[in-house]
C-alpha positions in Angstrom: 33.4 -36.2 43.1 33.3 -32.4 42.1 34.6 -30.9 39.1 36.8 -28.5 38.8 36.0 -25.2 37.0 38.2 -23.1 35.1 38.7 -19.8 36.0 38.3 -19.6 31.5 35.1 -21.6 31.5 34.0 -19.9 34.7 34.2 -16.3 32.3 33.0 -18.0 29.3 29.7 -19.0 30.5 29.1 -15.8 32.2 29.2 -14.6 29.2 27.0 -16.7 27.4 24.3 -16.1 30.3 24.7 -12.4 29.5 24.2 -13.2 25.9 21.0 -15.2 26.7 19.6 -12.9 28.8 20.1 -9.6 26.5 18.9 -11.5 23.3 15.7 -12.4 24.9 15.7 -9.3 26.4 15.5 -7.7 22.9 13.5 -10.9 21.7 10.3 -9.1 23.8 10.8 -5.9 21.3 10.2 -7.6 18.3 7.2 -7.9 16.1 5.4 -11.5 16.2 6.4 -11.6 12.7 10.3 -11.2 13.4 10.2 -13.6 16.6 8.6 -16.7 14.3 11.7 -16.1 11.9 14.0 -15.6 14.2 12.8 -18.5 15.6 13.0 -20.5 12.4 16.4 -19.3 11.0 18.2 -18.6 14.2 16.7 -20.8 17.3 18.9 -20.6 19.9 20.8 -16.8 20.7 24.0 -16.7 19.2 26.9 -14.0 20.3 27.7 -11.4 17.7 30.8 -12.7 16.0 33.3 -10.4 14.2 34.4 -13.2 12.0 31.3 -13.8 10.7 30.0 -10.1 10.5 33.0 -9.2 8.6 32.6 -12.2 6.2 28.7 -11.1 5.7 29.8 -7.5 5.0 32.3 -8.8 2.5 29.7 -10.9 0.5 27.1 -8.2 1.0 29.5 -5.4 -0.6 30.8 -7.8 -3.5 26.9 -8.4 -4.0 26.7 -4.6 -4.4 29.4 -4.7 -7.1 28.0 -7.7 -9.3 25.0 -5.9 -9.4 26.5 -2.7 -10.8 28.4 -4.1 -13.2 25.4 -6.8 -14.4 22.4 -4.2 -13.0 23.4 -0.4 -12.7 20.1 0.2 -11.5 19.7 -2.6 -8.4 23.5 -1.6 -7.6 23.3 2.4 -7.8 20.4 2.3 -5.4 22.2 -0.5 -3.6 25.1 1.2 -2.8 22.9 4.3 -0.7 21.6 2.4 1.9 23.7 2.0 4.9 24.8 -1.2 6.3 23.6 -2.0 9.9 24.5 -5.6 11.8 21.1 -6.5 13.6 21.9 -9.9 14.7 20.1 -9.1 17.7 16.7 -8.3 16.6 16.6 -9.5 12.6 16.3 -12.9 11.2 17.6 -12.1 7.9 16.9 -8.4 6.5 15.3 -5.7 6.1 15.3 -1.9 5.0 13.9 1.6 6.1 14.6 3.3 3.0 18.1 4.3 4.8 19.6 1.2 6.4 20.0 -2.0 4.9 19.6 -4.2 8.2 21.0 -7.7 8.2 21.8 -11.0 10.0 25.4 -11.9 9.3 24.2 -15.8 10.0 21.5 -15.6 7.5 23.8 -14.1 4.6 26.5 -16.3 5.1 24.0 -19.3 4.6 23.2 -17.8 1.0 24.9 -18.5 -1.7 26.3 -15.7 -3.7 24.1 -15.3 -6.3 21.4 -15.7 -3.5 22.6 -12.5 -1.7 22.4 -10.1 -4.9 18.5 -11.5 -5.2 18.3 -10.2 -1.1 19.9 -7.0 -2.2 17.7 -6.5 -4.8 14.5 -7.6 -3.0 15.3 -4.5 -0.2 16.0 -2.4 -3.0 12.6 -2.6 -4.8 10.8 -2.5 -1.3 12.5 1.0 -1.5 11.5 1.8 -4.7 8.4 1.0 -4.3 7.7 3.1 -1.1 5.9 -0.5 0.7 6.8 1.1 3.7 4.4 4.0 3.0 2.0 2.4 1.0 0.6 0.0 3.7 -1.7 2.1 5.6 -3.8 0.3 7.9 -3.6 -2.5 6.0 -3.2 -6.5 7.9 0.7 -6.2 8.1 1.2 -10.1 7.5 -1.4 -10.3 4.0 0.8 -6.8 3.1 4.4 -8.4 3.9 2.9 -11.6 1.4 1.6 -9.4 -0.8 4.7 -7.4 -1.5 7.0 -10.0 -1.6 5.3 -12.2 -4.0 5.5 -9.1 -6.5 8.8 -8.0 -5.4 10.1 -11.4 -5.8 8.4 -11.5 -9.4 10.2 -8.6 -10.8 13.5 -9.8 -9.4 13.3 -13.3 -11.4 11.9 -11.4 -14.6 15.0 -8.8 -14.8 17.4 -12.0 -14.1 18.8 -10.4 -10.5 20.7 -12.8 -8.8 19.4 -16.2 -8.5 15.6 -17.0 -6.9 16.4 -17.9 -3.0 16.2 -21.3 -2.5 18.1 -22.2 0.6 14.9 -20.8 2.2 11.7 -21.0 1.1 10.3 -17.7 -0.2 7.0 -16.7 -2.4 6.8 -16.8 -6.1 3.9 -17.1 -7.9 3.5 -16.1 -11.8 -0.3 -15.9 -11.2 0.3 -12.1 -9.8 2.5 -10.7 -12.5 1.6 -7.3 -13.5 -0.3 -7.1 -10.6 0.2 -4.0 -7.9 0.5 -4.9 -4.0 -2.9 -3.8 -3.1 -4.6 -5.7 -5.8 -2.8 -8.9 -4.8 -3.5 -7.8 -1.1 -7.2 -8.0 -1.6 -6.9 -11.5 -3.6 -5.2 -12.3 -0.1 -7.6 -10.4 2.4 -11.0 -11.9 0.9 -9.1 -15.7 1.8 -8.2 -14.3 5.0 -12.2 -13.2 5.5 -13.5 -16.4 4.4 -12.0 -18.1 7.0 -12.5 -15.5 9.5 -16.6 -16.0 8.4 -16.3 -20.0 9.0 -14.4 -19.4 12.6 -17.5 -17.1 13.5 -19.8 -19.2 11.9 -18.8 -22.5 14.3 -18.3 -20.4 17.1 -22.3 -19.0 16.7 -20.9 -15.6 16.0 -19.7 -15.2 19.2 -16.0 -14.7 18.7 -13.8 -12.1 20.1 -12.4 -10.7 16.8 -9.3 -10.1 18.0 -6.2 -10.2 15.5 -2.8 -8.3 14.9 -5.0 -5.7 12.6 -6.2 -2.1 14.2 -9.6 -2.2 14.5 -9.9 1.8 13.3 -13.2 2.9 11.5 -14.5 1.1 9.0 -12.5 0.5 6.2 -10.4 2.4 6.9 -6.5 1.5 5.1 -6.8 -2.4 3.6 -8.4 -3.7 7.0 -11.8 -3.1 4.9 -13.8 -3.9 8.3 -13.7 -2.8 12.0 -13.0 -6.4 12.6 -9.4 -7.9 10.9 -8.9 -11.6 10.7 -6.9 -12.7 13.4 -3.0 -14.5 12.6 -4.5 -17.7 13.1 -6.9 -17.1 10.5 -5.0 -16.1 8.0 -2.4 -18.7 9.0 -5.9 -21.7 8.5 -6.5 -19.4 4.9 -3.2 -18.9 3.1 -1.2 -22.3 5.1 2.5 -22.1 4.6 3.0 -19.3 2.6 2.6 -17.1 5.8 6.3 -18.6 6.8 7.6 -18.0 3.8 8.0 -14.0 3.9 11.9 -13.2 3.2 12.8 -10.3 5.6 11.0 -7.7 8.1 8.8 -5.2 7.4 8.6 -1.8 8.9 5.4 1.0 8.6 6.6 4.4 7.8 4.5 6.3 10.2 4.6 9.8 11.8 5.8 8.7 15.2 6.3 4.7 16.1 4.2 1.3 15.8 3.3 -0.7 18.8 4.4 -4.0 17.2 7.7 -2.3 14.9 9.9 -2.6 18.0 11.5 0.7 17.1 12.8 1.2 20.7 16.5 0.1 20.2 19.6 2.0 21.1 19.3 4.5 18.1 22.2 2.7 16.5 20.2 -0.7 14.7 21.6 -3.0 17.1 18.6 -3.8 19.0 16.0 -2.1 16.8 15.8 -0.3 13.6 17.1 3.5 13.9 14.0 5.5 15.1 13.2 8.6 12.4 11.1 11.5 13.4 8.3 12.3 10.3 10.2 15.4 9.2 13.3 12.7 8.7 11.1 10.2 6.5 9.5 12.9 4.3 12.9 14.2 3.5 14.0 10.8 3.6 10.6 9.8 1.1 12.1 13.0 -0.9 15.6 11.6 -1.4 14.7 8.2 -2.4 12.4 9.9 -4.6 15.3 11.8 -6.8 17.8 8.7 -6.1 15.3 6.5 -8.6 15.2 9.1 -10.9 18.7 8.9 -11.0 19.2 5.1 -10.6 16.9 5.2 -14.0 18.2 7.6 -15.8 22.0 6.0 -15.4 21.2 2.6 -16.2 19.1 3.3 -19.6 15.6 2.3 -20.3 16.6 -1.2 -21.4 17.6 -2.2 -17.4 15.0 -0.8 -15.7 11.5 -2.8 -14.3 8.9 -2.6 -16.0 6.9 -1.5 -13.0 9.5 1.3 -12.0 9.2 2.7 -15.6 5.5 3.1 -15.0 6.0 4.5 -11.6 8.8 6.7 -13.1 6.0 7.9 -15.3 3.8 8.7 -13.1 6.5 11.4 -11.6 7.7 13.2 -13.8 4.8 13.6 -16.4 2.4 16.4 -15.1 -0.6 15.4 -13.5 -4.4 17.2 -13.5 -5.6 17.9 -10.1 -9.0 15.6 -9.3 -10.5 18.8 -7.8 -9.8 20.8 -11.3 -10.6 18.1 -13.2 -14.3 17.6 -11.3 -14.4 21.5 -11.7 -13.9 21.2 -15.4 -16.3 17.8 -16.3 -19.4 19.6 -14.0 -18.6 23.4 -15.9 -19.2 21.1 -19.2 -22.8 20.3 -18.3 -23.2 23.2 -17.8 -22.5 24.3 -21.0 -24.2 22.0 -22.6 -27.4 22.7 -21.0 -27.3 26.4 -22.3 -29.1 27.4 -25.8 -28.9 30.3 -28.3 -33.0 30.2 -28.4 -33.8 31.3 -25.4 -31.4 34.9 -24.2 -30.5 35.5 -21.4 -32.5 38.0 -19.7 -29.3 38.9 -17.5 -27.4 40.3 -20.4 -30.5 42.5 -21.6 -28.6 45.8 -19.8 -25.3 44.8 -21.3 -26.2 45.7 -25.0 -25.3 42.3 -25.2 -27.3 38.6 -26.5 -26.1 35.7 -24.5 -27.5 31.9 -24.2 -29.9 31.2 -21.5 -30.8 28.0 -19.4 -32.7 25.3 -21.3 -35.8 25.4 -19.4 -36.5 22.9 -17.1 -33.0 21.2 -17.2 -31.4 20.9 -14.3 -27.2 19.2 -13.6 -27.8 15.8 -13.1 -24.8 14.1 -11.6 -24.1 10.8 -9.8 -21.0 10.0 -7.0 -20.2 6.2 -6.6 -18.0 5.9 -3.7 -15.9 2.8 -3.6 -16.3 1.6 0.2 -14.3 -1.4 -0.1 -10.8 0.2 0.0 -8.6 2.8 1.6 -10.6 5.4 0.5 -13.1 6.1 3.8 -10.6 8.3 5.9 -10.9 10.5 2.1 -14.7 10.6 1.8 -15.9 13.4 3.4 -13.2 15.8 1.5 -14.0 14.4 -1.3 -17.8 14.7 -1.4 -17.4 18.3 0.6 -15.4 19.6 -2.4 -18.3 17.6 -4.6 -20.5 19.8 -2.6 -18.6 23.2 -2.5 -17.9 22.9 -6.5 -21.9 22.5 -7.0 -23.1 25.1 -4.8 -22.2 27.9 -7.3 -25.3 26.1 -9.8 -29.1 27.1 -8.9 -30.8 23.5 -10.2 -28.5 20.5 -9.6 -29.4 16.8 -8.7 -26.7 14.8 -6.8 -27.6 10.9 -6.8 -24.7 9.9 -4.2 -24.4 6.0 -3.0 -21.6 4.0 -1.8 -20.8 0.4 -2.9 -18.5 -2.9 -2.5 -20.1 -5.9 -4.5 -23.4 -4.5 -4.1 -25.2 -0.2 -3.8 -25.5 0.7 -0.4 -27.5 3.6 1.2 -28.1 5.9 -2.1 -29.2 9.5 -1.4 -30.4 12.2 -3.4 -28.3 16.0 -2.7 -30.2 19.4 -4.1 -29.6 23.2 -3.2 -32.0 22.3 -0.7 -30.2 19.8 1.4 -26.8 20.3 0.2 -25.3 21.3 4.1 -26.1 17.5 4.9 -24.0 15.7 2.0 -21.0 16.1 5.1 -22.9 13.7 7.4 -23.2 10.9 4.9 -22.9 7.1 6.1 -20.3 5.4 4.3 -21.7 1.6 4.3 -20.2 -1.4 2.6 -16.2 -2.6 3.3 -16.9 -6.1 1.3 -14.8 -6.6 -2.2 -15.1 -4.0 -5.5 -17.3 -4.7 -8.0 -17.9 -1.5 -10.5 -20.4 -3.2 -12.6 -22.9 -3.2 -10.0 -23.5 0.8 -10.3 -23.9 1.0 -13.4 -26.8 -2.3 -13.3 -28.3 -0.3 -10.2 -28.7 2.9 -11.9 -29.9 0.9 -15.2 -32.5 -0.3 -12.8 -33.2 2.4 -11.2 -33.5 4.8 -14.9 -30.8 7.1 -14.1 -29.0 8.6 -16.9 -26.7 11.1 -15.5 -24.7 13.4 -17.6 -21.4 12.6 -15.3 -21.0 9.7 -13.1 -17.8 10.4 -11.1 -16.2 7.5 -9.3 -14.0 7.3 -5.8 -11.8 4.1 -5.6 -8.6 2.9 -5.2 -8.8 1.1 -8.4 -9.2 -2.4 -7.8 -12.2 -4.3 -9.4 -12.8 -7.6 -8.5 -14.3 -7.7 -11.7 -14.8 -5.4 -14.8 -14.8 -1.9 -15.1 -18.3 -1.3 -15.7 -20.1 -0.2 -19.1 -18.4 2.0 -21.0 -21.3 3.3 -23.2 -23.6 4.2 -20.6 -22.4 7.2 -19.1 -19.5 9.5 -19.5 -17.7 8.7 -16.2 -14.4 10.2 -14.3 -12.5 8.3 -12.4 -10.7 9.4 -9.0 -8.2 6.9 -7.6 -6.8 7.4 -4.6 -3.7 5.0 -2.9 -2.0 4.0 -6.3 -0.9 6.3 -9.5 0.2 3.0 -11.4 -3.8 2.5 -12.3 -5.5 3.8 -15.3 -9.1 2.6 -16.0 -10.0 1.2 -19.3 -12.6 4.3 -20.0 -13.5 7.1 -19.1 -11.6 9.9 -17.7 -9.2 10.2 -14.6 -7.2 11.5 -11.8 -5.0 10.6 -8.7 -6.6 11.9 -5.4 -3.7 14.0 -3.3 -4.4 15.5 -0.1 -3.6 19.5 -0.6 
């Protein structure tokens, strides 16, 4: 006996065939990171409802105004981004630094107070350029990384309520902590499992992972060879499904995995923006904190922003002047009254002369471990160009991660080959291993000037030894213990 079909049932599932086929049409666009929580929250496609968007818009715009009236600063910056439906291609939410992307299911599943902690969580991603910051860094151990400290903040200035309808990461442990430091805690798990897979395989594994392979540590990949999702999956366990919303890479031009191929309006994709867009973009978000800051009073501002705020707006030495300024010292130093120049003989004139025999004895510690590699050669060619204006100088140059690798010795003599110098290393960061190796090896340098991106697995090194400067590139929110420093900037 056949049944009979109504033309209205007929129409209704040829509509929900369409649907079918254009979500998973759009599924294949998405990042392996959206598809597993899409998967999770939303498992089987679902038409965009009206209804339901307009509810979600409602809850996220009331969320907004709690959050001025209760958090001037969370609501001010809030109330910039743009709302864009992505029930197509987001699990639950995300941000570019001008859209605030959502799922309408997944905010109507939250609770109220739940959705002002959501807000606030894309906020600070904002804030804290995370978008920018990652680099080539392992885009899953970046995505953990920043949410557990994002997540942090939120509970500690009492935004909203902690998200507990899903399960998201909190951990104490990393207060006060920046992303990339709680990145590397996360990366060295990641590699220890990654060295047991190649260890039972006999070495002989493919390497292959979501990371780019690049040259050697090169962003926070810190080796040619990235641990695969798997790995870090076997590492870290659950925590990997416990990351809140999707992540984007603010790049010059697209990622291959950021699915940034959608109809230009954030229904299928996040709004492609050419690089002129995101530095102005970078520029505005940059003056919209300020503001955001300045509005809400010191008392209702992060601790962390406050810092970063800092770092703005006070002036700031350039690392080549500074370098400049620390070598010109010795220099100084290691001229004397007793012996005149014979230079100034025809000037009418007495001046100090060179203390003879002394020559500018400087050392260069290159921190290998980080995202400092792409940097190196700049910064030891401007090392190089600053020293060849001095007749007798000594350059003691080695890189390092938990141990000295390939040390050299630069003079006038050999100075044109400083540029071809092998960077080695890429393990973890461990200043106090310089300063035991030149202990060992009786070199007492006038200067010992440091590359790093500021991350010690460890201490800081000795303090009385040597008089050391510090360059840090990646992160202005560091500031050594000793020493003097600067924050690397490309000109």
């Amino acid at each position: 006996m056949s049944v009979k079909v109504t033309k209205k049932e007929r129409k209704a599932e040829k509509k929900h065939n369409f649907v079918v086929s254009h979500m998973a049409e759009a599924k294949k666009k998405l990042s392996k990171q959206a598809k597993t929580l899409l998967d999770k929250f939303i498992p089987e496609p679902i038409p965009y409802d009206k209804k339901i968007d307009d509810d979600a818009i409602e809850r996220i715009v009331t969320s907004r105004i709690s959050l001025l009236l209760n958090k001037p600063f969370f609501g001010n910056l809030a109330t910039r981004l743009i709302l864009r439906n992505a029930d197509e291609w987001c699990p639950t939410a995300a941000t570019d630094g001008r859209y605030f992307y959502y799922n309408s299911r997944f905010i109507m599943k939250l609770r109220p107070k739940e959705v002002d902690f959501l807000v606030g969580h894309e906020v600070l991603h904002v804030v804290y350029d995370h978008m920018g910051r990652r680099m080539d860094r392992h885009p899953v151990l970046w995505n953990i990384a920043n949410d557990y400290l994002v997540n942090y903040d939120l509970v500690d200035e009492n935004v909203g309520e902690l998200i507990t309808t899903v399960e998201i990461l909190y951990d104490k442990k990393y207060k006060d902590m920046a992303s990339e430091e709680v990145y590397d805690i996360l990366y060295e798990k990641a590699k220890k499992e990654q060295g047991k897979n190649s260890k039972d395989c006999d070495g002989e594994g493919d390497g292959e992972g979501e990371g780019q392979p690049g040259q050697p540590g090169q962003g926070g990949g810190r080796s040619q060879n990235q641990p695969t999702d798997q790995e870090i999956k076997d590492a870290l366990g659950d925590i990997v499904d416990k990351i809140l919303d999707e992540h984007f890479k603010d790049t010059e031009g697209n990622d291959d995995d950021e699915g940034e191929d959608g109809d230009g309006k954030g229904t299928s994709g996040p709004v492609p923006m050419t690089a002129e867009e995101k530095k102005a973009l970078k520029d505005e978000v940059r003056e919209a904190v300020l503001q955001a800051a300045e509005q809400a009073g010191a008392g209702n501002v992060p601790g962390g922003v406050k810092k970063m705020i800092k770092d703005l707006t006070e002036p700031k030495i350039d690392w080549r002047e500074l370098i400049a300024q620390q070598i010109e010292s010795i220099v100084k130093a290691d001229y004397t009254w007793q012996r005149p120049s014979r230079r100034a003989w025809h000037m009418d004139a007495v001046m100090p002369g060179r203390k003879p025999g002394e020559t500018i004895d400087i050392c260069v510690a290159v921190d290998s471990s980080g995202s400092t590699a792409g940097m190196i050669k700049d910064f030891l060619g401007e090392i190089n160009g600053i020293m060849e204006q001095y007749e007798d100088y000594k350059i003691h140059v080695w890189c390092f991660d938990t141990q000295v690798h390939n040390p050299k010795i630069f003079t006038h003599d050999n100075a044109d080959t400083m540029e071809d110098y092998e960077v080695m290393g890429f393990g973890g960061t461990d200043f106090e291993v310089s300063f035991e190796w030149m202990k060992e090896e009786d070199i007492d340098p006038a200067k010992l000037i440091v590359f790093t991106d500021g991350y010690p697995c460890g201490g800081w090194g000795d303090p009385d030894y040597c008089e050391t400067v510090w360059i840090i590139q990646g992160n202005t929110t560091i500031e050594p213990p000793f020493g003097i420093w600067a924050y690397y900037e490309d000109q």
